[in-house]
N, C-alpha and C positions, 0 to 999 in steps of 0.2 A: 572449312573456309568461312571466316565471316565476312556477312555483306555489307553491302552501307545500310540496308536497312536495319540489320540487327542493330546497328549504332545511332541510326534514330530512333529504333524502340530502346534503346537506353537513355538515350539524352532526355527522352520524352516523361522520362520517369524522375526526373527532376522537383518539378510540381510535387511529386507524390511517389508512396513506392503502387506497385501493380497489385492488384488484387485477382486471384482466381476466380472465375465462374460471375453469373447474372446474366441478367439478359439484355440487350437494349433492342427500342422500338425504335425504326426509323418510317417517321411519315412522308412518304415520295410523292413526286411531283404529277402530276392531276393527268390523266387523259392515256396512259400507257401500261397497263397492265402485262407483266411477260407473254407471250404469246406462242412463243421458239422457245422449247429446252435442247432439242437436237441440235449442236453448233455446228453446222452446216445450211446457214439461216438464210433464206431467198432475200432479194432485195426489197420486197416490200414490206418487210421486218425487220431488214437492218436500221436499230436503233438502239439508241445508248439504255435505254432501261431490259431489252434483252439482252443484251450480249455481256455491257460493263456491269450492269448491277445484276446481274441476273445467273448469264450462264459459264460466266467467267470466274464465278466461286466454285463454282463445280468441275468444271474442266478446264483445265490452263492450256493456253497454246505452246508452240516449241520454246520458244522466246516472249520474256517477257518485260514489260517498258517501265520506265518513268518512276520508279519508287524512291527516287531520291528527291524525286519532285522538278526533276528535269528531264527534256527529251532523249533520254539513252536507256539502252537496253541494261542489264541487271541480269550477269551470267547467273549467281548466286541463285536469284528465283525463278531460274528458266532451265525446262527439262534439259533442253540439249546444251552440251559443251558449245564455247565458241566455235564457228568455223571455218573449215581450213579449207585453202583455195589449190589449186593444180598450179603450176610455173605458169601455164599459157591463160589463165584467170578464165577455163571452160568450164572447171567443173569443181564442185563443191563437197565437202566430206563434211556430216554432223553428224556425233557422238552421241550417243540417248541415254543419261544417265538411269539405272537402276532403279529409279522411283518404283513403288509398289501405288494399285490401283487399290480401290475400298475391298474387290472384293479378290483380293492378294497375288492377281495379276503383276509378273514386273513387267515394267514400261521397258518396250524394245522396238528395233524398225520396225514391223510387220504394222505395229500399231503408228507410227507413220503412213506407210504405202498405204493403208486400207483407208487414208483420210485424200491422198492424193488422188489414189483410181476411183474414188468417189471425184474425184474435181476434176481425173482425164474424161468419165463417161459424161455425168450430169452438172459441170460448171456451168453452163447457164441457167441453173438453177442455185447458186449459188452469188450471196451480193455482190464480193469482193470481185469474181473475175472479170477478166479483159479480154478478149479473143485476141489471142496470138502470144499471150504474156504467159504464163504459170498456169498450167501445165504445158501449154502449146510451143512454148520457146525451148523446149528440154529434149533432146536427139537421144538422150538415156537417162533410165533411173532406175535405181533398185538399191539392193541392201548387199554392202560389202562387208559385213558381218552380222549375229544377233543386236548388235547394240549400234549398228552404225549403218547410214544409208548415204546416197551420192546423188548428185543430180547435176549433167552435163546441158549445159545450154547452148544453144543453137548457133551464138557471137558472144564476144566481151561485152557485157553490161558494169555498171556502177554497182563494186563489191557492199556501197551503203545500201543501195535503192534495194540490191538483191533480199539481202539480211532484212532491212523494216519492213518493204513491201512485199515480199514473195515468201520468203520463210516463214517473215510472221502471221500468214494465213492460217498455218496447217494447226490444226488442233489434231493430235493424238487420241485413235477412237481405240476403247480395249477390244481384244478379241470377242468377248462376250456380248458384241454390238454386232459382230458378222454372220449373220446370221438372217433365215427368212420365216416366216410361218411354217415351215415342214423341216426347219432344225437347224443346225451349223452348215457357214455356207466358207468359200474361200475366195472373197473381193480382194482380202489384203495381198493374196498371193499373186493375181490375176483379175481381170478384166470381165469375164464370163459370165460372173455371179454379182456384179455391181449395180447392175439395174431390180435386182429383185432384191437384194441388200437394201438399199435406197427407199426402194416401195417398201418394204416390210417397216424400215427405221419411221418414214415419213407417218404409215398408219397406226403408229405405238403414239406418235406425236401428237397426232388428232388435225383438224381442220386449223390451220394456222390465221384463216380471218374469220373463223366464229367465235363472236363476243362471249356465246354458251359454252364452250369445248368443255364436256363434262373431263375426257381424258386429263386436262389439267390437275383432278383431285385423285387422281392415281399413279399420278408421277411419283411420287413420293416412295412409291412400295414396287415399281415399276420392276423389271430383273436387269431392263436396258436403262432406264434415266439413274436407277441407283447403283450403278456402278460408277465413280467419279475419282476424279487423279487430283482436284483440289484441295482446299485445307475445310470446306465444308459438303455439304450434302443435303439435299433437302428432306425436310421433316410431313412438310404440309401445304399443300395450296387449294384455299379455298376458292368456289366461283365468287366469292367479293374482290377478290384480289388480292388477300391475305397472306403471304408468302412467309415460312418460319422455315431458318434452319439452324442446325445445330452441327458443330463442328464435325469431320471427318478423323477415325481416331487411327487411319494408316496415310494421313497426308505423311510424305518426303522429306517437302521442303522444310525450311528452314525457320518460318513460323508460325510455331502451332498457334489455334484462338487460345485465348484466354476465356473469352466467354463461356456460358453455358448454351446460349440462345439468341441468333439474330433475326430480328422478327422485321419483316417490310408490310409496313399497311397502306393503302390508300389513300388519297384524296379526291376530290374533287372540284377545289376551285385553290385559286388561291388565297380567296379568305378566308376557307376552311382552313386551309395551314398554320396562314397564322391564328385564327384564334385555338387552335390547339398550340398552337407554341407558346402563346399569352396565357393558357390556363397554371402553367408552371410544369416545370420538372417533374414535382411530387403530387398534381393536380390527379384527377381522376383520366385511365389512362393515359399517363404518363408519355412523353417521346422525347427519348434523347438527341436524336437525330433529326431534325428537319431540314428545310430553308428557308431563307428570309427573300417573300417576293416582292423583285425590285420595284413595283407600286407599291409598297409598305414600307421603303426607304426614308427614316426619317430625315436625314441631313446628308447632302448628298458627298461625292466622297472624291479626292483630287488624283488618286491612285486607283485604279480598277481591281488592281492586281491583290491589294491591300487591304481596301475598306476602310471604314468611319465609323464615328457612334452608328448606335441603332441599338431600335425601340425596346429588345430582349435580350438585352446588355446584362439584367440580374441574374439570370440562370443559365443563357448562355451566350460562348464565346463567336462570333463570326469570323471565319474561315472561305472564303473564296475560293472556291477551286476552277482558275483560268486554266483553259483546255486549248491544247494545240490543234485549235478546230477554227474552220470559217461558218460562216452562216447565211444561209440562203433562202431564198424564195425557187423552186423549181415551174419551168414555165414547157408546157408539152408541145412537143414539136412533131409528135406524134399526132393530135387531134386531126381528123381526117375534113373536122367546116372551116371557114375561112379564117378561123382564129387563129388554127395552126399556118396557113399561109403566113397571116401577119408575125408570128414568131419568126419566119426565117428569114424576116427581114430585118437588120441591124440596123437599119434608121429608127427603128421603134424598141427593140430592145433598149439604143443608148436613151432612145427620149424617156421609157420608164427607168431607166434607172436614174436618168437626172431628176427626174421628179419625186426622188425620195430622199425629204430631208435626214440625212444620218448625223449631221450635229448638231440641231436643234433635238430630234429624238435624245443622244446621248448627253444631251446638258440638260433637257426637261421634264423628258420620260424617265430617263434609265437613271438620274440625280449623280451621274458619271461614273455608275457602277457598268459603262461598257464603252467601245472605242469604235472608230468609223473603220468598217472592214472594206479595205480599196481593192481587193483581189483576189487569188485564188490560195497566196501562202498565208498562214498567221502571223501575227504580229506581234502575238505573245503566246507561248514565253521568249524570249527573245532570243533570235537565231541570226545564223549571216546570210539565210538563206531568202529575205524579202530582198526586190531588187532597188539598188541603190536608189531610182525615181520615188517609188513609193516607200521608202527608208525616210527618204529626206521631206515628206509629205505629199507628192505628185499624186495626180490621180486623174486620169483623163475623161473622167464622166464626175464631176462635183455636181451637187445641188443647184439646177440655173433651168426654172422652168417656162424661160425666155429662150434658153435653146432648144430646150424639148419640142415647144412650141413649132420654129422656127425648124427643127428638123423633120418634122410630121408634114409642116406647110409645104417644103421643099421637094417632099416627096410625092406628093397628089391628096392631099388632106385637106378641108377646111376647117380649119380651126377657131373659126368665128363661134361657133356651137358646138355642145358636148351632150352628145358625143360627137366627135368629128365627124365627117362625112366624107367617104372616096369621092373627089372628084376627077381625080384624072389615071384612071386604070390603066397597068398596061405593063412592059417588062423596061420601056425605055429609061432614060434620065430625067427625073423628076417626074417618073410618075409609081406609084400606090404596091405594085409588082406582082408576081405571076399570081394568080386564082383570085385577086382580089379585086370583085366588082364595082362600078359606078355605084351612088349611092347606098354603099356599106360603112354602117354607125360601129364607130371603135367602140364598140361596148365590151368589156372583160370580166370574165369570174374569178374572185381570187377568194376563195375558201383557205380558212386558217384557223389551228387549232383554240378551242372553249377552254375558259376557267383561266386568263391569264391575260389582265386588266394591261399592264404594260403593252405586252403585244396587241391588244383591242383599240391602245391608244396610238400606237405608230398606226397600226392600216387605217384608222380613222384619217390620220392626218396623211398620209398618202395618198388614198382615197380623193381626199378635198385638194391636196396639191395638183396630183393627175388632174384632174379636172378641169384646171387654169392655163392645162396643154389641149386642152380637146380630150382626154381619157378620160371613158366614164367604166370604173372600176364599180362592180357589185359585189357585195363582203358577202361572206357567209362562213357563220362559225360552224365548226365541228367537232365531235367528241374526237380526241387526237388520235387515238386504236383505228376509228372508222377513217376519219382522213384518210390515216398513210396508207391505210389496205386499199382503200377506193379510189385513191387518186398515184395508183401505183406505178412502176415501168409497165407499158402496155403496147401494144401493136394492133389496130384496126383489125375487126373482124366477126363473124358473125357472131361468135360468144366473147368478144370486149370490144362495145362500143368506141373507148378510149377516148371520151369528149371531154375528161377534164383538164382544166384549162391553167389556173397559177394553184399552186400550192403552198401554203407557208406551214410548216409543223415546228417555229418556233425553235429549230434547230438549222442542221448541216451536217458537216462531216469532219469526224477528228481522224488527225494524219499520224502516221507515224513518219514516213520523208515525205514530202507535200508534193510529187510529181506531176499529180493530176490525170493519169492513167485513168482509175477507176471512177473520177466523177465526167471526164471531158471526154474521152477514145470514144469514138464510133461506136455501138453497143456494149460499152463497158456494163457490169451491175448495177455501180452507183449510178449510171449515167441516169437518171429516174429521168428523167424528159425526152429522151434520146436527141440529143444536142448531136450534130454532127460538121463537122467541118475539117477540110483535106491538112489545110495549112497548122491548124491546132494538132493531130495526129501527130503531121512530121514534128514538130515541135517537142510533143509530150514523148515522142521515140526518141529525139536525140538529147532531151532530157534524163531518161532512164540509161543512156549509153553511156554517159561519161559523168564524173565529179568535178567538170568544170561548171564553175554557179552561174556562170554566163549563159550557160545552156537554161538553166531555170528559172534566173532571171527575163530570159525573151519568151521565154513560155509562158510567165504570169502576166507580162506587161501586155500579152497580144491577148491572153483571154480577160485581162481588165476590160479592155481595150473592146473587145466583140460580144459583152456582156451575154452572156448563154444563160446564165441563171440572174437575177436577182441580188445584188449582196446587201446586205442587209445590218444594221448595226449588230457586234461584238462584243459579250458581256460575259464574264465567266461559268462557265456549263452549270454551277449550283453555288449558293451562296449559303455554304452551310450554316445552320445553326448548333452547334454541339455543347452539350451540358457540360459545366465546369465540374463535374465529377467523373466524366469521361478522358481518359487520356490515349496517347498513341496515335491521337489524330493529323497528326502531319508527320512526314512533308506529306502534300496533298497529291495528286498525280496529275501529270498536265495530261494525258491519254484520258483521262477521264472514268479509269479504275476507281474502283473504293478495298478498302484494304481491314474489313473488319477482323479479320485474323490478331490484327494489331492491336483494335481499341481494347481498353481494360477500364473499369472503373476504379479508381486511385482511392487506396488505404486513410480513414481517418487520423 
């Protein structure tokens, strides 16, 4: 079978023909070092330099997305066959193609179920899940032959939501992973040996928020991390953050690297970046691979999607890679002092979020290399799935820090001084609301991630706007590894204080269907702030139930609408930089994969 990608790695070869073997360096973005090789990653690790650039070369999930550079899945590069649904739309049948694992394993259900009885014992330890959703919505599952497994669900849900958000969870673990410190165990088969499966995997892992995790320089040689079903394998990873691999030579799929070696090194600011990208191609240490950060934007650009000149035009090409992702500030509603009271009031979520200008940011800061994100669906790549109001521009919290004002005042605020002051406590109409005392100063912490001047210059200017409502916002940068670990999902309690308060790490969350399950549901993973609300639930349920877009439509307009997070200006997940002697670099993926299997460097 040829895929569409084979036919982009052809087209691509236009430029130039392919050449075997080389290495290229890619210098990545400041503050995120992998941390998770196990993919089975907890939610204060779910991030885009773990899972997309990191452990997704190594282990591919059932299904896999967006290689043609658009939101759909890509049978061709995805273990399992299409699949096939029951007449009454209960129950689902997937085919596990034959792939062979590196260490000559073939890929069958078992290595399915052993990824799923890991997510029926220990999914809340797991980012993606939702209580009640996958595995909990399933009355049967197992394996109706070696190569095929089934899973009956509880009611008819949306055959799309099923496929992007439920199946494409499951990573595929080999048998060589079932196992505990006193030898082979059988999780895949059963339930019984899933918790000591779990701990054994978790302590090969190492400490997942120590910046030191020596285990990370033994991955490489590991008997459990070097077993891999991708088209690479890791070589080596240093405590600098150093990451090399080198192709897998019993990958499957359908395309082998070309390379000899794909190297990932560090940075740490973003004018480190650029001046290694300014030194040249063929400079001392070399990288073919960077980004261009959007404070380094020489002339700004009328297409997001697209891009404009810019500064490192001689040696290499820019490449935007827009991600089917929204972007956030997380705001804890967890926090047990009176900060988190004032979260659960939605007169003060809508005033901060009126108070941050996102088109000024995006015409001044970002030089338009990003767009005003009004909700909870993207708005590129361009789908039919944003609802008509915020299609056509609507947005019912704009930049107006005369309303913020005026709705903090309305509620028991005075807003004459900043930080405001409760003056009228209590749970009635127009007054401050439950746990929030007389004379309590709106003072807010909003830590955000170091090394990335654009971002330092929006909370600066937020910052100063809050402040013209009565919000007095306190910055604090942080290295971005420690952020997410420490300002994690947490629950009050003797061993997690949980007082932190806004978090910004410069990103959000990229969808495969944009339901909102996993960032909105009452203790979902993603939910990092535990946001809870009855009306958002039924919403996001009768969202996943049907493929009518009215259903997702009222579901983004009501969490626009009740701002639970922050949204925050929309700019493409990386703005590559790629050397003109590299090819096979598009289409880019809007999931926000990287695909060096692909790249090649082109024949003189």
């Amino acid at each position: 079978m040829t895929t569409s990608l084979d036919t982009a790695r052809g087209a691509a070869g236009i430029a130039g023909e392919p050449r075997k073997g080389g290495v290229v360096t890619w210098a990545c973005a400041p503050g995120f070092p992998p941390a998770v090789i196990f993919p089975f990653t907890p939610a204060e690790r779910m991030g885009t330099r773990n899972i997309l650039e990191f452990q997704a070369l190594m282990y591919r999930t059932l299904y896999y997305f967006g290689s043609t550079g658009t939101p759909d899945v890509d049978y061709g590069l995805s273990i399992a066959e299409p699949p096939r649904w029951s007449a009454d739309g209960l129950t689902v049948r997937v085919r596990i193609k034959p792939w062979k694992w590196s260490n000559g394993e073939t890929m069958c259900a078992d290595h399915v179920l052993l990824w799923v009885n890991l997510m029926k014992v220990k999914g809340e330890r797991y980012g993606e899940y939702v209580p009640g959703y996958f595995p909990d919505n399933l009355t049967d599952y197992g394996k109706s032959a070696d190569d095929e497994v089934y899973f009956t669900f509880d009611k008819v849900y949306s055959q799309q939501w099923v496929l992007k958000n439920q199946l494409s969870m499951i990573t595929p673990l080999p048998t060589a992973w079932d196992r505990t410190a006193e030898g082979p165990a059988n999780a895949r088969g059963g339930l019984a040996d899933v918790e000591a499966v779990y701990a054994y995997l978790m302590a090969e892992q190492g400490d997942i928020c120590d910046e030191g995790n020596e285990h990370r320089t033994r991955w490489a040689d590991s008997p459990i991390w070097s077993v891999v079903s991708g088209p690479w394998r890791l070589k080596s990873y240093t405590l600098e953050g150093v990451v090399t691999f080198v192709p897998n030579p019993h990958y499957s799929g359908p395309n082998k690297p070309y390379l000899d070696e794909f190297r990932q090194i560090p940075t740490y600011s973003d004018e480190e970046q650029f001046e290694m990208l300014r030194a040249g191609r063929d400079g001392a240490g070399p990288v073919q691979v960077g980004y261009l950060p959007l404070s380094f934007a020489s002339e700004p650009t009328e297409d997001p999607t697209v891009g404009g000149p810019h500064p490192l035009a001689d040696h290499y090409t820019l490449v935007p890679q827009t991600a089917y992702c929204i972007r956030y500030m997380s705001l804890n509603f967890n926090n047990p002092t009176v900060t988190g009271k004032i979260f659960a009031r939605t007169y003060f979520r809508q005033a901060l979020q009126s108070v941050l200008d996102q088109d000024s940011a995006v015409r001044d800061i970002y030089q338009g290399y990003a767009y005003r994100q009004n909700g909870p669906v993207p708005r590129y790549p361009v789908t039919g799935l944003v609802s008509r109001g915020q299609r056509e521009g609507a947005w019912p919290l704009p930049f107006d820090v005369d309303r913020a004002r005026a709705l903090l005042t309305e509620n028991g605020w005075d807003t004459s001084v900043t930080p405001a002051v409760c003056v009228n406590p209590g749970t009635g109409p127009g007054q401050a609301g439950e746990g929030i005392p007389a004379g309590y100063r709106l003072s807010i912490l909003l830590r955000y991630v170091e090394g990335r001047p654009a971002l330092t210059a929006l909370m600066k200017q937020f910052k100063k706007d809050a402040a013209l409502a009565g919000i007095e916002l306190r910055l604090e940068e942080v290295y971005g590894s420690v952020l997410v670990a420490e300002d994690a999902p947490c629950v009050p309690g003797p061993d997690s204080p949980c007082l932190w308060e806004i978090c910004c790490w410069n990103g959000g969350w990229v969808y495969h269907h944009p339901s909102g399950e996993i960032l909105f549901r009452t203790d979902a993973g993603g939910n990092f702030g535990h946001y809870t609300d009855a009306r958002a639930d039924e919403l996001i349920e009768r969202s996943v139930t049907t493929d009518d877009p009215d259903a997702l439509y009222e579901y983004q307009d009501y969490i626009a609408e009740q701002a639970p997070v922050i949204f925050t200006p929309n700019f493409p997940i990386r703005l590559f930089e790629v050397s003109k002697k590299l090819g096979g670099f598009e289409p880019v993926n809007p999931f926000g994969m990287i695909s060096p299997e692909n790249w090649y460097y082109i024949e003189d």
